[in-house]
Backbone of each chain as ProteinMPNN parsed JSONL, in Angstrom:
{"seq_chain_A": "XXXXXXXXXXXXXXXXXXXXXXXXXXXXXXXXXXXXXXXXXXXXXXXXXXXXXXXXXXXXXXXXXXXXXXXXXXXXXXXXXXXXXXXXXXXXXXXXXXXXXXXXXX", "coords_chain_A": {"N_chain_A": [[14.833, 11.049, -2.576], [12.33, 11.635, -1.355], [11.624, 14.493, -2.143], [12.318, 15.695, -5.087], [11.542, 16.237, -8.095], [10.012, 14.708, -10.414], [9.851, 14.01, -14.248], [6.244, 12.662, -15.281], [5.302, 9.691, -17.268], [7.471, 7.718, -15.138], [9.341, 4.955, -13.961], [9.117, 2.321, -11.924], [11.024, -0.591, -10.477], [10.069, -2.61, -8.138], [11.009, -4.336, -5.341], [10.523, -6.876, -3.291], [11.55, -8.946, -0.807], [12.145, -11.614, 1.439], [14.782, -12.472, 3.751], [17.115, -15.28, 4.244], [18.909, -16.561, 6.683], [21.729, -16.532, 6.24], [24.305, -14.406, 6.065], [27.189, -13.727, 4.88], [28.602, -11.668, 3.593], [26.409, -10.098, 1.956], [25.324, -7.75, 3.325], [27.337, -5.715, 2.258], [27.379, -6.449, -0.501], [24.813, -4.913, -0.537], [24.967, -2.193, -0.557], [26.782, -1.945, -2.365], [25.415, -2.48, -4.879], [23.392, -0.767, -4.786], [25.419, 1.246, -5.162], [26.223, 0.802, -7.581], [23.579, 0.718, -9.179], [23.059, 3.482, -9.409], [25.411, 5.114, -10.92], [24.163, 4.328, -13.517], [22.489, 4.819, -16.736], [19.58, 6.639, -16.443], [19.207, 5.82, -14.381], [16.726, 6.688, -11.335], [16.54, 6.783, -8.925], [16.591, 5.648, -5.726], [14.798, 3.749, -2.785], [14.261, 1.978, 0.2], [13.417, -0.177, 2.734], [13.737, -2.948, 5.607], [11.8, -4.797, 7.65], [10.467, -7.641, 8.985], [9.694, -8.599, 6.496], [11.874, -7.172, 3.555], [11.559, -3.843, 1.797], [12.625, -3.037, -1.591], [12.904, -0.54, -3.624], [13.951, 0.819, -6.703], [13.847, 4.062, -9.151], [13.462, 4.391, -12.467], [13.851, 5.94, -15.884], [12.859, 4.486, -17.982], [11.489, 2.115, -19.411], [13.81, 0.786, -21.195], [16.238, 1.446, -19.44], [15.47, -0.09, -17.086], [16.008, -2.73, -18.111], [18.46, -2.536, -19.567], [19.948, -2.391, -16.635], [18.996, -4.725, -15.837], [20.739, -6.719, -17.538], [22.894, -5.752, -16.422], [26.573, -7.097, -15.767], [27.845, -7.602, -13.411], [25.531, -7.373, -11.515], [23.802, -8.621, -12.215], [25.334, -11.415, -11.608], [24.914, -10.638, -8.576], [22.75, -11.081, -8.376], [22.318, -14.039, -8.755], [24.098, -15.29, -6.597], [22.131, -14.056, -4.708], [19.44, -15.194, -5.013], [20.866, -17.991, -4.215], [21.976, -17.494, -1.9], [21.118, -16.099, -0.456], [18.479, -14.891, -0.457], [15.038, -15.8, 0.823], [12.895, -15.855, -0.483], [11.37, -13.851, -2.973], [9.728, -11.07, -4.482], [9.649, -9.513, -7.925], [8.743, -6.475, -9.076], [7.377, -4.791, -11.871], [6.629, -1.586, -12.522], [4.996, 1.318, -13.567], [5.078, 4.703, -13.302], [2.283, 6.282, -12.844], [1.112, 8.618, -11.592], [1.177, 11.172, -9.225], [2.18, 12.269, -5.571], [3.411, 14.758, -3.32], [3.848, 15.774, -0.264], [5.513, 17.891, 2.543], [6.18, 18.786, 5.773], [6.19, 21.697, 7.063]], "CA_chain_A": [[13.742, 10.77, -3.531], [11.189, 12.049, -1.683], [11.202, 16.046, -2.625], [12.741, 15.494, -6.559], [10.265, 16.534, -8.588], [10.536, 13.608, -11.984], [8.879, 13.641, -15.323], [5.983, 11.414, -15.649], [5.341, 8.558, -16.219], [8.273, 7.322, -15.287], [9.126, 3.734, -13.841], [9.682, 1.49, -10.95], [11.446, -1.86, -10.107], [9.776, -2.709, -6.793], [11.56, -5.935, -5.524], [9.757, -7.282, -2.297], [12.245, -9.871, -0.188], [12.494, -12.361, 2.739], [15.897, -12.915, 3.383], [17.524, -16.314, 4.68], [19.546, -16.279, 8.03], [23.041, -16.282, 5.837], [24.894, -12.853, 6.079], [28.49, -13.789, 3.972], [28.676, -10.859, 2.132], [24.998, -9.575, 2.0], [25.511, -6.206, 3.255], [28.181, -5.258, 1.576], [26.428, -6.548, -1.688], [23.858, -4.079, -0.849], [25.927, -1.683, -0.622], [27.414, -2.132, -3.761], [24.692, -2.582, -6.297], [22.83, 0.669, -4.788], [26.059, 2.377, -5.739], [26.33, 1.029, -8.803], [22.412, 1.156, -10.125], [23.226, 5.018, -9.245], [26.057, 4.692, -12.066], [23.653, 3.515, -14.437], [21.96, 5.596, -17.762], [18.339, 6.606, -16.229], [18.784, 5.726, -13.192], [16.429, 8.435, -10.956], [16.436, 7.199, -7.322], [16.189, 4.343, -4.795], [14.527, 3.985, -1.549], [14.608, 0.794, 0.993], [13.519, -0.705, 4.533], [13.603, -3.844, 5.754], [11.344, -5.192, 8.841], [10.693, -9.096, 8.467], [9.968, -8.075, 4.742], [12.17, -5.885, 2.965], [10.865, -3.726, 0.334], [13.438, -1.934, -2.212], [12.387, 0.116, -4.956], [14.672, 1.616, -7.914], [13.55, 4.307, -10.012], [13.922, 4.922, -13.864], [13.421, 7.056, -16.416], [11.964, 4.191, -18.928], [11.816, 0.342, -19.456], [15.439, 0.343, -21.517], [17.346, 1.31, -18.412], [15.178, -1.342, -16.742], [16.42, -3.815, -18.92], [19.68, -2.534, -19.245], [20.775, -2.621, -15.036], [18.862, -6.131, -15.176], [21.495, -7.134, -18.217], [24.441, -5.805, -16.227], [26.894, -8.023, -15.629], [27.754, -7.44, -11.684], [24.453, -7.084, -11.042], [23.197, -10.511, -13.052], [25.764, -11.851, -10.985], [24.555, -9.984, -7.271], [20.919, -11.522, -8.602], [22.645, -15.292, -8.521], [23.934, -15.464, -5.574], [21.468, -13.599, -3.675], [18.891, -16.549, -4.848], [21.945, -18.913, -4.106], [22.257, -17.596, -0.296], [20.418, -14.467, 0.657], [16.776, -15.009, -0.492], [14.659, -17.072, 1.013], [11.745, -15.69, -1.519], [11.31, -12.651, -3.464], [9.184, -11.211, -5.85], [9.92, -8.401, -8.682], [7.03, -6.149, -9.903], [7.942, -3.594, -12.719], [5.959, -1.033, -12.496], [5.019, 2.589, -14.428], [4.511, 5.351, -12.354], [1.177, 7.587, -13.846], [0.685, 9.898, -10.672], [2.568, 11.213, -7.637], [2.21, 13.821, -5.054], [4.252, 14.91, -1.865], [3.852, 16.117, 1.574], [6.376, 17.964, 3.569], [6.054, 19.567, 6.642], [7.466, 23.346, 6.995]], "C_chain_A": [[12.482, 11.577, -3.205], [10.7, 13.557, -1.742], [12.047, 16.107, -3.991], [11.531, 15.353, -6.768], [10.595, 15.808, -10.539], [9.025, 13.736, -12.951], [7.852, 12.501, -15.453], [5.589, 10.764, -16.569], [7.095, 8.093, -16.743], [8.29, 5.388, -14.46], [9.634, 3.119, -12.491], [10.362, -0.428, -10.757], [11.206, -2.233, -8.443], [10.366, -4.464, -6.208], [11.202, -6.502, -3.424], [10.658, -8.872, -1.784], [12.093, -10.383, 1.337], [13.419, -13.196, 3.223], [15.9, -14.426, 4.293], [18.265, -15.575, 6.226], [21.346, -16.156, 7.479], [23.364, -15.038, 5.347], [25.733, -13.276, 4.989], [28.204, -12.858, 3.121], [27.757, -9.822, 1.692], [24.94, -8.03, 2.133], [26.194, -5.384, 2.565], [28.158, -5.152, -0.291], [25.501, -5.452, -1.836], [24.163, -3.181, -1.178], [26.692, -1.057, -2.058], [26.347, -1.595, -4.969], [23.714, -1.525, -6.165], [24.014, 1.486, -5.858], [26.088, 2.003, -7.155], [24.956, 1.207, -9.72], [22.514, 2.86, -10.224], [23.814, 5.883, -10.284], [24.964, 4.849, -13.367], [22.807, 4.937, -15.217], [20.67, 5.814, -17.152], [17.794, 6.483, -14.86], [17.587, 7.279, -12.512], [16.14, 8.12, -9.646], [16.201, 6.057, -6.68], [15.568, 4.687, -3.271], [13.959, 2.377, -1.346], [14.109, 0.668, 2.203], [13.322, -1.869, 4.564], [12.901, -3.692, 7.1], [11.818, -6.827, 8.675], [10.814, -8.808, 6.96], [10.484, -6.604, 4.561], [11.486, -5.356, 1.629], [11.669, -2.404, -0.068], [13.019, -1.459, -3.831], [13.14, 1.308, -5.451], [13.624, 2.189, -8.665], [14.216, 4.738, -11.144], [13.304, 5.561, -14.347], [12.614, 6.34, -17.45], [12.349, 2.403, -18.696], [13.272, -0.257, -20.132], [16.063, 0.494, -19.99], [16.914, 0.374, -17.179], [16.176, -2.356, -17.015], [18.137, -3.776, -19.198], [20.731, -2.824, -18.114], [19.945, -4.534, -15.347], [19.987, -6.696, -16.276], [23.107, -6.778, -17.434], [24.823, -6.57, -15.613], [27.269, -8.315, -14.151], [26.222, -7.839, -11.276], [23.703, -8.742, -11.399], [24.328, -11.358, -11.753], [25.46, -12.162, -8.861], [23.304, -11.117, -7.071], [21.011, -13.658, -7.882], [22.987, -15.579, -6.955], [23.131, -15.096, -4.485], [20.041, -14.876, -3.935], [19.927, -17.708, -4.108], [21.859, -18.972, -1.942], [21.079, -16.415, 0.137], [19.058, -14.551, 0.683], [15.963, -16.032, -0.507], [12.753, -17.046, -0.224], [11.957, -14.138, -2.067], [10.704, -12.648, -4.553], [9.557, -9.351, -6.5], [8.524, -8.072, -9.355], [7.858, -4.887, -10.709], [6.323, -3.068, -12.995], [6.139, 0.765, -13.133], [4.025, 3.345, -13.578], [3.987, 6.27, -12.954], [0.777, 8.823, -12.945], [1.794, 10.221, -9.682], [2.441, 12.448, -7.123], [2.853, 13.546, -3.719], [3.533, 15.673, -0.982], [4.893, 16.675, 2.13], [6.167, 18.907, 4.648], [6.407, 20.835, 6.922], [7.992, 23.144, 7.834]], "O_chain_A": [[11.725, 12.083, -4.033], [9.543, 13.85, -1.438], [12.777, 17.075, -3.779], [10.652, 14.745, -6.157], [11.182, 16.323, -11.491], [7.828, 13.642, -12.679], [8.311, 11.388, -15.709], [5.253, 11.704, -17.289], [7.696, 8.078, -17.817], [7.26, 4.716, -14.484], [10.689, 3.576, -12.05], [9.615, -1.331, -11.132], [12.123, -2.124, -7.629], [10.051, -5.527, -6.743], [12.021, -6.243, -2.542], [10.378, -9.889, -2.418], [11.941, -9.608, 2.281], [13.233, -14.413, 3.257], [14.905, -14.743, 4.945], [18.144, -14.431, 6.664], [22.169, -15.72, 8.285], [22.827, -14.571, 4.343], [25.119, -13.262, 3.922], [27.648, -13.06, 2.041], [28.154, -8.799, 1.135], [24.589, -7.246, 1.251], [25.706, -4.305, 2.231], [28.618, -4.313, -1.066], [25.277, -4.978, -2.949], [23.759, -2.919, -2.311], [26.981, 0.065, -2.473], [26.456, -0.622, -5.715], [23.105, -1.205, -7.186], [23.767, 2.094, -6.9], [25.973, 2.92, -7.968], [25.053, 1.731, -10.829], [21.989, 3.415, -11.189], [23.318, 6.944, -10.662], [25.246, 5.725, -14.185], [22.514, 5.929, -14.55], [20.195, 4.687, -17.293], [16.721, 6.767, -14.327], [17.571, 8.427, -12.957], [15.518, 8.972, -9.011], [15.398, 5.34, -7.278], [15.831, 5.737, -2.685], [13.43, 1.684, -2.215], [14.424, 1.613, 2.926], [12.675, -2.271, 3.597], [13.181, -2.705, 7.78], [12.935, -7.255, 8.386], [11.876, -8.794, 6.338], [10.084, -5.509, 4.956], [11.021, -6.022, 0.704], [11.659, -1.297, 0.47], [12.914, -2.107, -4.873], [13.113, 2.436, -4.96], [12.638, 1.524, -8.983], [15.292, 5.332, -11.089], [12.27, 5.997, -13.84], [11.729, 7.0, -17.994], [13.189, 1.787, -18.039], [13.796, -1.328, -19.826], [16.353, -0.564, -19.431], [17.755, 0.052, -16.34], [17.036, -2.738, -16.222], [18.898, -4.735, -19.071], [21.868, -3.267, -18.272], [20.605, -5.487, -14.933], [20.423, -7.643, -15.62], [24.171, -7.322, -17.727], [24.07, -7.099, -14.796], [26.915, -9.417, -13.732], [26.069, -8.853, -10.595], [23.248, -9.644, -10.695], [23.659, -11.963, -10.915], [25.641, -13.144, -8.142], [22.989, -11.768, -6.074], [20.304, -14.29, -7.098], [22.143, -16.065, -6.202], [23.283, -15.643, -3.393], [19.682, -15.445, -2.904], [19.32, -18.322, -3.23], [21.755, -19.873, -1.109], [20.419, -16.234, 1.161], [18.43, -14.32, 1.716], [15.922, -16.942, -1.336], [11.918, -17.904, -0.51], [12.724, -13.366, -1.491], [10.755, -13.497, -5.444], [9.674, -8.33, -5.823], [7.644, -8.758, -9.874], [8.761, -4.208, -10.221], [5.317, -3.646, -13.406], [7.225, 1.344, -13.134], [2.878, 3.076, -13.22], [4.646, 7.103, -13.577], [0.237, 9.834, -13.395], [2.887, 9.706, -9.447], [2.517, 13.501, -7.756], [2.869, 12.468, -3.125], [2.455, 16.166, -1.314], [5.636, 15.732, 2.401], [5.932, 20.043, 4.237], [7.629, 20.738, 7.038], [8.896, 23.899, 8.193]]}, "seq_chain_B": "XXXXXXXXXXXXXXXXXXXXXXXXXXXXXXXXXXXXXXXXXXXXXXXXXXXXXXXXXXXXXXXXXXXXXXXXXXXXXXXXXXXXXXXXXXXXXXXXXXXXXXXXXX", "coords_chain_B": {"N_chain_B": [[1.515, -11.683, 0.438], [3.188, -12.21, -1.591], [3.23, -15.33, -2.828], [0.904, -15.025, -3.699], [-0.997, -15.095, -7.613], [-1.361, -12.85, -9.473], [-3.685, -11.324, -11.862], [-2.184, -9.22, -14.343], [-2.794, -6.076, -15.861], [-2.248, -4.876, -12.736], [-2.409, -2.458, -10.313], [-0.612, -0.564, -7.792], [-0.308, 1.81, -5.188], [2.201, 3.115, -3.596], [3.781, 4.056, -0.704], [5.469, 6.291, 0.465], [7.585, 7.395, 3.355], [8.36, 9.726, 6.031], [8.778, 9.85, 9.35], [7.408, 12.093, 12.34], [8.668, 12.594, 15.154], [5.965, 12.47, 16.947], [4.036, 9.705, 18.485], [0.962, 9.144, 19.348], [-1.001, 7.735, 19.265], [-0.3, 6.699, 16.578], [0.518, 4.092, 16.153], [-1.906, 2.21, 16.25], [-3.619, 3.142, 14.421], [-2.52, 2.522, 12.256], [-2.604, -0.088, 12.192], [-5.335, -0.049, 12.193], [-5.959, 0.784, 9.623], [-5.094, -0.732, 7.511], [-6.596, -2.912, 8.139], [-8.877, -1.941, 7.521], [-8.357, -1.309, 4.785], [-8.242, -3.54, 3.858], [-11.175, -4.416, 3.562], [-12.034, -3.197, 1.728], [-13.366, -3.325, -1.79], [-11.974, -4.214, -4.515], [-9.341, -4.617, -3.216], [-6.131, -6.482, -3.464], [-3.496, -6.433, -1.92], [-1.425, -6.192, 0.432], [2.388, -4.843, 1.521], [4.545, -3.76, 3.872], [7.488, -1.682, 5.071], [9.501, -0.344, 7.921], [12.416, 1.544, 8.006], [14.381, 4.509, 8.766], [13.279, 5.492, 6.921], [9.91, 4.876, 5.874], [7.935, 2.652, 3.696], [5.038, 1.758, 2.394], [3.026, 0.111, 0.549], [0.157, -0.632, -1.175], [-1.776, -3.097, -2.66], [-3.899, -2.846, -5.615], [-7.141, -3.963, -7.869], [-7.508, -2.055, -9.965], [-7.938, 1.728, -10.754], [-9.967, 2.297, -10.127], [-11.005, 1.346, -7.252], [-9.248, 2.049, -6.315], [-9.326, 5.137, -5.989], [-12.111, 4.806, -5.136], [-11.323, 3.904, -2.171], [-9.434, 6.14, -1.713], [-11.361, 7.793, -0.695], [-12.737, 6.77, 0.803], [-14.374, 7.652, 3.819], [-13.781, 7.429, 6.598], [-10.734, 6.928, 5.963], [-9.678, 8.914, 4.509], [-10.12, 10.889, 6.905], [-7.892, 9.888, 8.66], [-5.372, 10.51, 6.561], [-5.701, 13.15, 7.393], [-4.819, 13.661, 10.017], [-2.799, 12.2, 9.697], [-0.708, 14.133, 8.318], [-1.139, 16.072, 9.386], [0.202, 15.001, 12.415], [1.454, 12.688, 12.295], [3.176, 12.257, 10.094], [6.689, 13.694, 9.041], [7.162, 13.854, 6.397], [5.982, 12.624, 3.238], [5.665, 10.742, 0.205], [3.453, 10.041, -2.092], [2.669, 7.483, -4.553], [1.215, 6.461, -7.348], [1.127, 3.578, -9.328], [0.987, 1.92, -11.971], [1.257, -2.002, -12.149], [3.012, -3.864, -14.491], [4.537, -6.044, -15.06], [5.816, -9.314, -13.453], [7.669, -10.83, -11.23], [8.309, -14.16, -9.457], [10.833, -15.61, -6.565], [10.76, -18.29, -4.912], [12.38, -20.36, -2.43], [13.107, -23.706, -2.354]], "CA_chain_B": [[1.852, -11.503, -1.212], [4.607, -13.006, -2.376], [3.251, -15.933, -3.161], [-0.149, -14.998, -5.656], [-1.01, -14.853, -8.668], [-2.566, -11.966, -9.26], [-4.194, -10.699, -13.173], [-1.556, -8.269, -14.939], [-2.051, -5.557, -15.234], [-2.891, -4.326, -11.716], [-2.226, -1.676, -9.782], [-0.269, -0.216, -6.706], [-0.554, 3.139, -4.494], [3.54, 3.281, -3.153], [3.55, 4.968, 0.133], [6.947, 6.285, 1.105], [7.169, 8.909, 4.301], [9.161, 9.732, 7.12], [7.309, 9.962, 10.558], [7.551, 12.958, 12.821], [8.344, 11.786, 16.712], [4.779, 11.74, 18.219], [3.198, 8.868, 18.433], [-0.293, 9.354, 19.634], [-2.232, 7.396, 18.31], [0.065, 6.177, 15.074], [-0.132, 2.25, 15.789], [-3.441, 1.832, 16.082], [-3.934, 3.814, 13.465], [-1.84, 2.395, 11.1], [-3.64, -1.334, 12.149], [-7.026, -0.284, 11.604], [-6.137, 1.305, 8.153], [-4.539, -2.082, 7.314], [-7.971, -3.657, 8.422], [-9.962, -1.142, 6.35], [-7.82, -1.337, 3.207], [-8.545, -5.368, 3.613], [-12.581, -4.454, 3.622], [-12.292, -2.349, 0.525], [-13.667, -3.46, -3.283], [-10.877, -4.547, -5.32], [-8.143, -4.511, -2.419], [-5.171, -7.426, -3.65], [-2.575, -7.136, -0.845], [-0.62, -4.927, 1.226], [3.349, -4.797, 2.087], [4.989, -2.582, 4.827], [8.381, -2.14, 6.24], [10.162, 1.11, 8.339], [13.296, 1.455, 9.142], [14.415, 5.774, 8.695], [11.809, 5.776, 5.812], [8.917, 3.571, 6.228], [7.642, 2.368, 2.635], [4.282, 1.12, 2.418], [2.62, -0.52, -0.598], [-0.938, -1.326, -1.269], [-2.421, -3.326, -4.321], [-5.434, -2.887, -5.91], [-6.99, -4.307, -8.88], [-7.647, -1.176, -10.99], [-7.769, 2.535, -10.851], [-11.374, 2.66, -9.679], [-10.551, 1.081, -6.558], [-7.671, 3.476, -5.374], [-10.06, 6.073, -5.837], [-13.058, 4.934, -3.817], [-10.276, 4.122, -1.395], [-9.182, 7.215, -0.872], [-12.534, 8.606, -0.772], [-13.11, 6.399, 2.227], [-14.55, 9.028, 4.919], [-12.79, 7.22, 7.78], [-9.196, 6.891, 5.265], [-9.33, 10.511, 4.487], [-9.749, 11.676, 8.466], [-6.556, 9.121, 8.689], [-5.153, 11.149, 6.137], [-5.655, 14.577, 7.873], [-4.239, 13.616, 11.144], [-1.227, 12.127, 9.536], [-0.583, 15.211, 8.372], [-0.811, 17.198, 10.984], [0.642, 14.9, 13.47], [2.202, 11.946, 11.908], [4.338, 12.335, 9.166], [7.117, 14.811, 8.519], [6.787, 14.12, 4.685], [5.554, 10.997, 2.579], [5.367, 11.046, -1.267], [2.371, 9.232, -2.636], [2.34, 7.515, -6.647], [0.551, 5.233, -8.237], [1.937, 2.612, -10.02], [0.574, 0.01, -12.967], [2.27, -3.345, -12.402], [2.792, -4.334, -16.022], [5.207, -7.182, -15.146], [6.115, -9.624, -11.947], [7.952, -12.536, -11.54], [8.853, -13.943, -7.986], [11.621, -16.634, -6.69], [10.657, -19.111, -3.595], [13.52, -21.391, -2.354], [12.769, -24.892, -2.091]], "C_chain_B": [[2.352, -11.741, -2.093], [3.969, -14.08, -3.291], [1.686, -16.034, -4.472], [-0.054, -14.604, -6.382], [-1.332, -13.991, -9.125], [-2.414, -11.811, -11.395], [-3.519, -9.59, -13.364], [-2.723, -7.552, -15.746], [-2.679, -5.099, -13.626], [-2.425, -3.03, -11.236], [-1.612, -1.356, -8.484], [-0.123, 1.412, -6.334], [1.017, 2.496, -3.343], [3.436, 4.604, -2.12], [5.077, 5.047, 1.058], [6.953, 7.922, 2.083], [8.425, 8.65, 5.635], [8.248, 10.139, 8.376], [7.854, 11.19, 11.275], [7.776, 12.119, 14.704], [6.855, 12.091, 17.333], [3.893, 10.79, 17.786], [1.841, 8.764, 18.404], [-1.427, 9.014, 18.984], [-2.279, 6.369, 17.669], [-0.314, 4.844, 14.868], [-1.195, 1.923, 15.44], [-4.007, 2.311, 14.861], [-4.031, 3.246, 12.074], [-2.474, 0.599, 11.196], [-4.75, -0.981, 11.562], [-6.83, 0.156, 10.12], [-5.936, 0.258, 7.03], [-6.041, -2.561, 7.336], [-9.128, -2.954, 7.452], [-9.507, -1.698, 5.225], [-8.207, -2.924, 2.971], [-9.473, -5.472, 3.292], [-12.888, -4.484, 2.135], [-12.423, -3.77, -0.833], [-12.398, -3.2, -3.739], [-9.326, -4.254, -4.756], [-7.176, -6.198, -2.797], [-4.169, -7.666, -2.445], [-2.286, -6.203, -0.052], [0.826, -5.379, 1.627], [3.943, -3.238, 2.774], [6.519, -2.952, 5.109], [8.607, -0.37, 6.497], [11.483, 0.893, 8.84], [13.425, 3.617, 9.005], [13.07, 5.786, 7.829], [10.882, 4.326, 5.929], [8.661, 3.337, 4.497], [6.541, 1.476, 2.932], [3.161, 0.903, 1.013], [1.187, -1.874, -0.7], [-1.398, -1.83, -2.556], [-3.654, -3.489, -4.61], [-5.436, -3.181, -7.664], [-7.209, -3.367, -10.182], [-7.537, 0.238, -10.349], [-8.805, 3.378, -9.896], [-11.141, 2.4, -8.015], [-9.969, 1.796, -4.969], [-8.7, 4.545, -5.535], [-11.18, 5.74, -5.216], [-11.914, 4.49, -2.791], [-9.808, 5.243, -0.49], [-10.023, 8.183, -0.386], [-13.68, 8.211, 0.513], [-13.401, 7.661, 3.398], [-13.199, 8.379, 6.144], [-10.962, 7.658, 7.734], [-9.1, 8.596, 5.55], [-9.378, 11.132, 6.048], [-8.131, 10.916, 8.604], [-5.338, 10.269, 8.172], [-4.376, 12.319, 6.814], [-4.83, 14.339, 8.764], [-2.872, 13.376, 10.819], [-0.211, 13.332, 9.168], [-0.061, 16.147, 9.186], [0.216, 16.515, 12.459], [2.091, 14.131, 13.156], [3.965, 11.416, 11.019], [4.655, 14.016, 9.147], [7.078, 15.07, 7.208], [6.837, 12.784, 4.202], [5.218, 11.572, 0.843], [4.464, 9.698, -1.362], [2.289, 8.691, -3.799], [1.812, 6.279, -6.735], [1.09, 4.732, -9.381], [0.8, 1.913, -10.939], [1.716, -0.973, -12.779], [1.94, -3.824, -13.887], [3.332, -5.611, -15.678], [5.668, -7.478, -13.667], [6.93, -10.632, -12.382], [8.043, -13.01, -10.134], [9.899, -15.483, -8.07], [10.732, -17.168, -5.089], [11.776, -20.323, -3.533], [12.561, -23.029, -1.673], [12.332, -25.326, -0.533]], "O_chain_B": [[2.074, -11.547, -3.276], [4.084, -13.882, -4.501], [1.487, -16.683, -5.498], [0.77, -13.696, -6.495], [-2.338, -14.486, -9.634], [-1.421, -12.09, -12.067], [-3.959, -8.656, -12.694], [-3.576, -8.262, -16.278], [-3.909, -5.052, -13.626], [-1.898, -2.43, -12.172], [-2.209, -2.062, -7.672], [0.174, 2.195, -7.236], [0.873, 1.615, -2.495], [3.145, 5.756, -2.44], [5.585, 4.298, 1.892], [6.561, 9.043, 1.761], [9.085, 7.664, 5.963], [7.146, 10.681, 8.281], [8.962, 11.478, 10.822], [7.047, 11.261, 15.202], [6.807, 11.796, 18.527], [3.091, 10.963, 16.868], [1.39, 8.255, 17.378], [-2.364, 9.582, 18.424], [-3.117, 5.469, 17.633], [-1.044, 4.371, 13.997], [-1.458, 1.366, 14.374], [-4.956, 1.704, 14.364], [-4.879, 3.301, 11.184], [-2.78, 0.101, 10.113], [-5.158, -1.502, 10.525], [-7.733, -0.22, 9.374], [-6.447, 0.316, 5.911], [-6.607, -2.501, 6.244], [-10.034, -3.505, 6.825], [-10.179, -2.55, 4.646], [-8.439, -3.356, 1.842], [-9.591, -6.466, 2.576], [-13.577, -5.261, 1.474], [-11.798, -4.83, -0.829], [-11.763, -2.182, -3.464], [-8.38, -3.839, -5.425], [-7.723, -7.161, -2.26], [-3.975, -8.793, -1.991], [-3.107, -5.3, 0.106], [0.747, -6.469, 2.194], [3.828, -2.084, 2.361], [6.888, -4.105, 5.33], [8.203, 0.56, 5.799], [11.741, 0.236, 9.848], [12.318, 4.119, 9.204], [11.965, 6.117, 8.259], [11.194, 3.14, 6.034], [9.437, 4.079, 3.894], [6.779, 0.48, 3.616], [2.537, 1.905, 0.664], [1.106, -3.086, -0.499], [-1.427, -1.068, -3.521], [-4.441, -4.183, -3.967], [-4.559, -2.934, -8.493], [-7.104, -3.843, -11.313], [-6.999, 0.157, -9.245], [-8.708, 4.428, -9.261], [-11.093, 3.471, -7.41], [-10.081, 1.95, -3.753], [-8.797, 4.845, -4.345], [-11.418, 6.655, -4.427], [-11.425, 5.615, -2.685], [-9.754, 5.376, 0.732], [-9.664, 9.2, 0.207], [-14.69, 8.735, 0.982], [-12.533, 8.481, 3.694], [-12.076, 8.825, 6.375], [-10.212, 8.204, 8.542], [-8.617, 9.244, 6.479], [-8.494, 11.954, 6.288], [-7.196, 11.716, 8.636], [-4.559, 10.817, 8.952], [-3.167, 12.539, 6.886], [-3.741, 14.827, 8.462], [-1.92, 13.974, 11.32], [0.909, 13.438, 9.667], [0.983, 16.719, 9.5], [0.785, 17.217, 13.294], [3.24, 14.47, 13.439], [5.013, 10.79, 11.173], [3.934, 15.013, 9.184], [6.982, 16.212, 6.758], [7.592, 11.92, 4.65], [4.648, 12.605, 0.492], [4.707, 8.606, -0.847], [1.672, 9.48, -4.514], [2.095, 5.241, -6.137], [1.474, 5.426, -10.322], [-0.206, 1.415, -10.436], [2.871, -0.797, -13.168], [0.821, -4.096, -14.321], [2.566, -6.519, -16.0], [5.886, -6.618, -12.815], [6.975, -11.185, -13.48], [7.804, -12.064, -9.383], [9.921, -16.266, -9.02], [10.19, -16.358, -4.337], [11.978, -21.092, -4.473], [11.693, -23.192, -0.815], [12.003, -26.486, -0.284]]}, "name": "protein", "num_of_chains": 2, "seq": "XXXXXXXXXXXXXXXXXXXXXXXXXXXXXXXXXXXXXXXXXXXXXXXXXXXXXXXXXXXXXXXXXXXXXXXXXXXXXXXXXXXXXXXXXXXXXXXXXXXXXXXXXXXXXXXXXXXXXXXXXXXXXXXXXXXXXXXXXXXXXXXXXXXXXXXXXXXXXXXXXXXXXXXXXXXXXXXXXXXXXXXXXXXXXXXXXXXXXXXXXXXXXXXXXXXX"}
């Protein structure tokens, strides 16, 4: 993500978590629903870390393919159980990205 | 952060970078900038995590804000050094939060 050079404004799904102490599955979930938002019409890039709080942020190309990965049906599903077992809070911010500049070292 | 309310729409400055190995300095660094950004006119929150890519995410309540912000004398020496010492490369964008929601478990 971070030397792709994207049209703007384009969009973010910033999703800010503090997981529970129950693994079953969790990683492998993650795992998953990276590869498949990747799949997805618009997709344009993810990036992730966890400390105590994790903070993962998908980008798109507009608010349909927003709305579209939050309608898919795996994924609606990923969303349930990860309230169900994995998250002990979390909050979603949708956000529209109006600037952006890089840095890289030579 | 998780848990306020904050006035849609607001704003975030998304700080995603990779660090260079020398330290010298970085912690402290990266506290007091934390402690500044808390001082600042129309500062809302701050989230951090690192694991390969660090991702760090400040909120502010408008546009104006992020720009005296970065216009901080102290921020901007911060800045420079990271640069030069800190980071191997970090992409910078500014975000509008148009929409949030969050979950908390019982």
């Amino acid at each position: 993500m971070n030397s792709k050079k994207l049209n703007l404004p384009y969009y973010a799904v910033i999703f800010s978590s503090v997981r529970t102490k129950i693994d079953d599955g969790y990683s492998e979930m993650a795992v998953r629903m990276e590869e498949l938002a990747r799949q997805q019409e618009g997709f344009l890039g993810f990036e992730s870390a966890r400390e105590e709080l994790g903070i993962s942020i998908s980008y798109w190309r507009d608010l349909e393919a927003i709305k579209n990965w939050k309608n898919n049906l795996e994924h609606s599903l990923a969303r349930k159980l990860g309230r169900e077992k994995w998250y002990q809070s979390f909050k979603v911010r949708i956000a529209k990205i109006e600037y952006e500049y890089g840095f890289e070292k030579e």
